[in-house]
C-alpha positions in Angstrom: -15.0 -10.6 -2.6 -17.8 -11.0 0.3 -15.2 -13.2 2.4 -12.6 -9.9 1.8 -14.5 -7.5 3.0 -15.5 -9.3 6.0 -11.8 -10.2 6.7 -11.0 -6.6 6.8 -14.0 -5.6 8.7 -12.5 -7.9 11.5 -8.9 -7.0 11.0 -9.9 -3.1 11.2 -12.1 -4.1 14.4 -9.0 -6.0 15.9 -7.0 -3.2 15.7 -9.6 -0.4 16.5 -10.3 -2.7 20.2 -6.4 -2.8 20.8 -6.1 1.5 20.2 -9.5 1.8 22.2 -7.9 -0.7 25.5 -4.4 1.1 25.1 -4.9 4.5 24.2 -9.0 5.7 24.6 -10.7 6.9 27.8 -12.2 3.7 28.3 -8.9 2.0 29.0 -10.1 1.1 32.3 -12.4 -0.9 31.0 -12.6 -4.4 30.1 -11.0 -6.0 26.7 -14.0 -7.7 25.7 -15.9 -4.0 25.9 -13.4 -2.7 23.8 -13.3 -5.1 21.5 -17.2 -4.7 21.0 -16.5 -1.0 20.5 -13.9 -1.9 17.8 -16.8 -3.7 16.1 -19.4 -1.5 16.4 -17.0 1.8 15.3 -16.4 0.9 11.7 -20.6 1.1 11.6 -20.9 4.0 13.5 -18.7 6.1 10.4 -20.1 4.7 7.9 -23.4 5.8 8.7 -22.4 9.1 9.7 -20.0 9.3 6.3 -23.2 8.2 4.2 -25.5 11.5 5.4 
């Protein structure tokens, strides 16, 4: 279950970095920024969704 949820922590982080370097305002930036953005963003809701 533990090795699930990490998977699709990752997956959804893969796929947020990609939509963040193609599609976001920071586009000009580098991949590896995005990509920490796409890790960071999946935290960043679930905080906000727990309040």
């Amino acid at each position: 279950m533990k090795n699930q949820l990490i998977a699709g922590y990752i997956i959804i982080a893969l796929i947020c970095s990609v939509y963040f370097k193609a599609c976001s305002t920071t586009s000009n930036r580098s991949y590896p920024y995005n990509l920490g953005r796409g890790l960071t963003w999946p935290i960043s809701v679930l905080i906000f969704h727990g309040k």
